[in-house]
C-alpha positions as CSV (number, residue, x, y, z in Angstrom):
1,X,-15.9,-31.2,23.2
2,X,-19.2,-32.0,21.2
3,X,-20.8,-29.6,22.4
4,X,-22.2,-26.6,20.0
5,X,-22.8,-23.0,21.5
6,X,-24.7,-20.4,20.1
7,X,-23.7,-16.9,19.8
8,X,-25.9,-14.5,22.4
9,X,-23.9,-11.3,21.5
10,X,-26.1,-10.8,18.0
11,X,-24.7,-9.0,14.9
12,X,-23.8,-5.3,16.9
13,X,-22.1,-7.4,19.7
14,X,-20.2,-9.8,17.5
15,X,-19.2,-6.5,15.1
16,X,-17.6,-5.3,17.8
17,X,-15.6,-8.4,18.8
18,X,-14.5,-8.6,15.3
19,X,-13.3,-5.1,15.5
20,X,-11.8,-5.4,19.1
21,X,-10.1,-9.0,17.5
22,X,-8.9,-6.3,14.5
23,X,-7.3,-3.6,16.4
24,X,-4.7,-5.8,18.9
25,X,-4.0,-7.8,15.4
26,X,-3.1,-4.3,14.2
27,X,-1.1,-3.5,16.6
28,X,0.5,-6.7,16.7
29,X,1.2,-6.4,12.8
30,X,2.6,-2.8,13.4
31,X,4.9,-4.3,16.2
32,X,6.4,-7.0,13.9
33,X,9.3,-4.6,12.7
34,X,10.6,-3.4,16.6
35,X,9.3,-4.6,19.9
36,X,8.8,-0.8,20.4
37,X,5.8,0.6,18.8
38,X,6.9,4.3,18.5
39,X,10.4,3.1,17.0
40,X,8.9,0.9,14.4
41,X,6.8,3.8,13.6
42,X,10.3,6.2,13.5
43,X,12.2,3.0,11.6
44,X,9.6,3.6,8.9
45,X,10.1,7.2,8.8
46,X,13.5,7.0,8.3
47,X,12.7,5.0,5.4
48,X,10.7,7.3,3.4
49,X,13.1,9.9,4.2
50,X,16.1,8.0,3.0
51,X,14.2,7.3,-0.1
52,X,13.2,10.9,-0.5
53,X,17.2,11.9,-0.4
54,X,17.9,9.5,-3.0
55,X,15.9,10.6,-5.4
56,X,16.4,14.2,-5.0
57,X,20.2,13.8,-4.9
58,X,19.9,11.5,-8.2
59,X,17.4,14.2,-10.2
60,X,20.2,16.9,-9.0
61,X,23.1,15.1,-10.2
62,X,21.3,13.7,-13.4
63,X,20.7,17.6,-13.9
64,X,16.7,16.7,-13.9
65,X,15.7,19.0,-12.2
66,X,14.3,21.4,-14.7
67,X,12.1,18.4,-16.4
68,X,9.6,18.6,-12.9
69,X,6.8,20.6,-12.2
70,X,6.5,23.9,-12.1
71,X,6.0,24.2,-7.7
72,X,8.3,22.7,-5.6
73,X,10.6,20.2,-6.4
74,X,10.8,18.1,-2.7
75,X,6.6,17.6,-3.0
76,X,7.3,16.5,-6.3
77,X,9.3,13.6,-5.1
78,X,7.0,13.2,-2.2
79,X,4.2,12.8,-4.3
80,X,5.7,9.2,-6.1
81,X,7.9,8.4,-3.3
82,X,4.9,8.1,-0.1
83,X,2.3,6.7,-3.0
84,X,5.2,4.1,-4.2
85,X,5.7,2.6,-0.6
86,X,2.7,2.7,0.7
87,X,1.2,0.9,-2.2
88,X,4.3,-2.2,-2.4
89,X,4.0,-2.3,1.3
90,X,0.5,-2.6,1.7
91,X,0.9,-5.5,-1.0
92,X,3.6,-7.1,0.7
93,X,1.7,-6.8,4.1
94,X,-1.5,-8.4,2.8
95,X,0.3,-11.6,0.6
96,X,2.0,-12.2,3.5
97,X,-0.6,-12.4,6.2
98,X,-1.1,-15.1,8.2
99,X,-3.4,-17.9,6.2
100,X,-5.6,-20.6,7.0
101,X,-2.9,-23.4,8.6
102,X,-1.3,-20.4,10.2
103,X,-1.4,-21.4,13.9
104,X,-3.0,-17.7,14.9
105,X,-6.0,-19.1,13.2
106,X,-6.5,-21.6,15.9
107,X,-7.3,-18.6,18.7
108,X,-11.3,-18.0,18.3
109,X,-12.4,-15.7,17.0
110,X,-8.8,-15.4,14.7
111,X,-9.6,-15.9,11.1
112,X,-8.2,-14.6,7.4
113,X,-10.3,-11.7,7.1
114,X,-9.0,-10.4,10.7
115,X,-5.8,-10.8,9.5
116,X,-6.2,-9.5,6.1
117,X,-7.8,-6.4,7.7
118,X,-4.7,-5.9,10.2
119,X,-2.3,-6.2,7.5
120,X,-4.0,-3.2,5.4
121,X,-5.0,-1.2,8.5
122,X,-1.2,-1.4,9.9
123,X,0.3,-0.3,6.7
124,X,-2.1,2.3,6.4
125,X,-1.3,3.9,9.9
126,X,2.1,3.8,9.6
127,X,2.4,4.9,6.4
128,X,-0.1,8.2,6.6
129,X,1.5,8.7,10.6
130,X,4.8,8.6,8.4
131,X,3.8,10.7,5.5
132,X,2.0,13.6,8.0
133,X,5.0,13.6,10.0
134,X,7.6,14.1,7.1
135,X,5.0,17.2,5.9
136,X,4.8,18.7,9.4
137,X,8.7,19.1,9.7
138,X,9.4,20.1,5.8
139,X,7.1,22.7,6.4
140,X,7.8,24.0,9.5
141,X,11.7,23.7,9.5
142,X,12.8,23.9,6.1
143,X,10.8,25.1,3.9
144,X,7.7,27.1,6.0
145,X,4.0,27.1,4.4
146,X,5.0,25.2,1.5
147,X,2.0,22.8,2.5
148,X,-0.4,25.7,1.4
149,X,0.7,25.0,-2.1
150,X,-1.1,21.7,-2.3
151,X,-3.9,23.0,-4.7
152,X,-6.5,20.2,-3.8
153,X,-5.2,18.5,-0.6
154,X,-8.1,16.1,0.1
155,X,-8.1,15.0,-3.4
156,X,-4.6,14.5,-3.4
157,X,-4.6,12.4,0.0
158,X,-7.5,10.4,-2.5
159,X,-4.8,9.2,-4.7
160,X,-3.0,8.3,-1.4
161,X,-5.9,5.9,-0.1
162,X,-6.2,4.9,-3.9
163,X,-3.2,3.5,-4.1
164,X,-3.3,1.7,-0.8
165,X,-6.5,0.4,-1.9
166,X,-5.2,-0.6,-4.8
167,X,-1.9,-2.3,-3.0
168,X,-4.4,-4.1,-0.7
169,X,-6.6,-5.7,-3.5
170,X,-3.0,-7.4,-5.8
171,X,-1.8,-8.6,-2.2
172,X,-5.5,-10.6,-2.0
173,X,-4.7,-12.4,-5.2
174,X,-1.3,-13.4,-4.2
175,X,-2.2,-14.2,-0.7
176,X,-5.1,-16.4,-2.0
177,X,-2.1,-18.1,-4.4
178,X,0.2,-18.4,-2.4
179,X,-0.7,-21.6,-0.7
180,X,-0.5,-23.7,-3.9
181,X,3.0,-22.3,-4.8
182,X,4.7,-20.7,-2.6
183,X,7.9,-19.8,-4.3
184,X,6.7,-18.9,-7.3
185,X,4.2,-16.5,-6.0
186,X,7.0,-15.0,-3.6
187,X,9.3,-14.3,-6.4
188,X,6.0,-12.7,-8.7
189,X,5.4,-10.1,-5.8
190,X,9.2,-9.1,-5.5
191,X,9.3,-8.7,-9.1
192,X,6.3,-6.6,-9.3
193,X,7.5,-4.8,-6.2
194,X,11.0,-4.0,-7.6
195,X,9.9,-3.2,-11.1
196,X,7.5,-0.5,-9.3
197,X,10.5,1.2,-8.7
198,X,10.5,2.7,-12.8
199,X,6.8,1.1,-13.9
200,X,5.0,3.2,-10.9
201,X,5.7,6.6,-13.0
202,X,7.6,8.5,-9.7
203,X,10.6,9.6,-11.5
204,X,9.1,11.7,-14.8
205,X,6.0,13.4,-15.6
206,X,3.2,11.5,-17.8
207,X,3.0,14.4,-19.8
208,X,6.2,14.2,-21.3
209,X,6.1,10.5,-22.5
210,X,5.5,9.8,-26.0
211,X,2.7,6.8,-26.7
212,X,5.8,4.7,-27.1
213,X,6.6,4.9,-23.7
214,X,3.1,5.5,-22.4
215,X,2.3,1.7,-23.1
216,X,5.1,0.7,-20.9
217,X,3.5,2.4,-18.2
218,X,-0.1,3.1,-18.7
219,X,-1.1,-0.5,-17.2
220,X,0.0,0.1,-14.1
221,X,-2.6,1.4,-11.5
222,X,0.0,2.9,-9.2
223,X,1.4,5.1,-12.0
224,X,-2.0,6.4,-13.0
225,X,-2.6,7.3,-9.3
226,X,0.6,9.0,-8.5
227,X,-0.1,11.0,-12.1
228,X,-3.4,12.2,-10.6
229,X,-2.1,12.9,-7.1
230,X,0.3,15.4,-9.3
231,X,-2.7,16.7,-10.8
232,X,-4.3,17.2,-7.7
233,X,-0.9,18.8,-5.9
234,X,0.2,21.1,-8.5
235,X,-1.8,24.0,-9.9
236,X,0.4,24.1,-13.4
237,X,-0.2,20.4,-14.0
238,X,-3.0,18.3,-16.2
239,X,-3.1,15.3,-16.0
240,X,-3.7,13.7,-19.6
241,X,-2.5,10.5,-19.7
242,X,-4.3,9.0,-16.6
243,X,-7.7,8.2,-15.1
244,X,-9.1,7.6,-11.4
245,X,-11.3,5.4,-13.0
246,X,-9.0,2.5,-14.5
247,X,-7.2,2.1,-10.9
248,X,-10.6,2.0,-9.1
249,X,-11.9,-0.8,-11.7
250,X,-8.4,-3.0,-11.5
251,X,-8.6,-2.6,-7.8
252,X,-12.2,-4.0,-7.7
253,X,-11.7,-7.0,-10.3
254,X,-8.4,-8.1,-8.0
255,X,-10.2,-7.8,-5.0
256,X,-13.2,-9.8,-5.9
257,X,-10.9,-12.6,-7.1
258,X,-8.7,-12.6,-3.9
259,X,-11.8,-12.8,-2.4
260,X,-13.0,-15.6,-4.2
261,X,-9.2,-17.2,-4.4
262,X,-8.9,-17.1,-0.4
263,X,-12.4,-18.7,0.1
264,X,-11.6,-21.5,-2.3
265,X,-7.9,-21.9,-0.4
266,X,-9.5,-21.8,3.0
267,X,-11.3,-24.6,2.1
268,X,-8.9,-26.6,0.8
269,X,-5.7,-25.5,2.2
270,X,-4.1,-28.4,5.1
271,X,-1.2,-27.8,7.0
272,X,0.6,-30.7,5.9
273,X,0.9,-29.0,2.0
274,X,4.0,-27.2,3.9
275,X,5.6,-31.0,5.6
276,X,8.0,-31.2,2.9
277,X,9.0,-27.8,2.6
């Protein structure tokens, strides 16, 4: 009991313990929606999908069609729908990952930043398994080489990682908050995660917005990196009212103070903050 060990493995042993640690929390985190990994997996297929038929049924009905891109009209939904929900569910996954009083933490060598990591990680798989999947069979069953359209591919699947990151790095902050108010900081990430459904930019083309309506939008990192995944996507589209730069800089600034806002928690957080509750 008062005894004190030392660590034989040194840094290339104990890096891949970490990641070993990592992986199973993963896989754990990916197996939180259905005890079955692959149905979890199909469950969040299904999702994208349905929210892919919503909006194109809405943009047909609204007669909206016409105000798109010039290429086809399902990547165009695509391209704000799989950059929408993987960035809200990458911030939902990381603010509510397991803390410092969580009980997982008392299992060496369990700590925040393994958890942190399997939260992202976990999203990110699922959510790139999903969005591969959902390209595969739209372009083999319904609408056949439509892939080879994508004008910059790898730059495009950029903006996808970009907005993951940047998902990832406004979950830190409200993870690191969390603690010291819980329900306030819950209902501030579903507002932000509900009001991404218009602020994110999915629906209309940046292009087309007037500086009055530009404001509304234009400090939002998710709607400058679906407006550059467009950019990327379609060869008849500029994007002018966007940067990779401004989401890459917010993302960095948020991370740094999660970073420094879990650090600070961890050391001060108890388990008895929660008794009341």
């Amino acid at each position: 009991m008062f005894q004190t060990t030392r660590d034989s493995r040194g840094r290339a042993g104990s890096a891949l313990v970490l990641a070993e640690v990592t992986y199973h929390a993963a896989v754990r985190s990916v197996r939180k929606t259905h005890g079955n990994a692959l149905l979890a997996i199909a469950l969040n297929i299904m999702q994208a999908v349905i929210f892919v038929a919503v909006f194109y049924f809405m943009f047909a009905l609204l007669g909206l069609r016409g105000a798109s891109l010039r290429g086809d009209f399902l990547l165009y939904i695509m391209s704000g729908v799989f950059l929408f929900l993987t960035h809200t569910k990458t911030l939902g996954a990381v603010a509510g990952a397991e803390g410092p009083t969580s009980p997982m933490m008392q299992h060496a060598p369990m700590n925040t930043a393994v958890s942190i990591l399997a939260a992202m990680l976990s999203t990110l798989y699922i959510q790139t398994l999903s969005l591969f999947t959902i390209l595969f069979v739209y372009d083999v069953v319904l609408n056949p080489g439509v892939v080879m359209e994508i004008m910059d591919p790898i730059a495009a699947f950029g903006m996808f990682l970009l907005a993951w990151f940047t998902g990832a790095a406004l979950g830190m902050v409200f993870m690191a908050a969390k603690p010291w108010a819980p329900v306030p900081v819950g209902i501030i990430t579903t507002l932000y995660q509900r009001a991404n459904m218009i602020a994110s930019g999915k629906m209309f083309v940046a292009n087309t917005l007037t500086p009055q309506l530009l404001a509304m939008f234009d400090w939002n990192p998710l709607f400058h990196c679906i407006d550059q995944a467009r950019g990327h996507m379609f060869v008849n589209y500029f994007p002018r009212n966007s940067s990779v730069e401004y989401p890459i800089w917010v993302a960095v600034v948020f991370l740094m103070l999660g970073l420094m806002g879990e650090f600070y928690t961890r050391k001060h957080a108890s388990a008895s903050w929660g008794a009341k509750r």
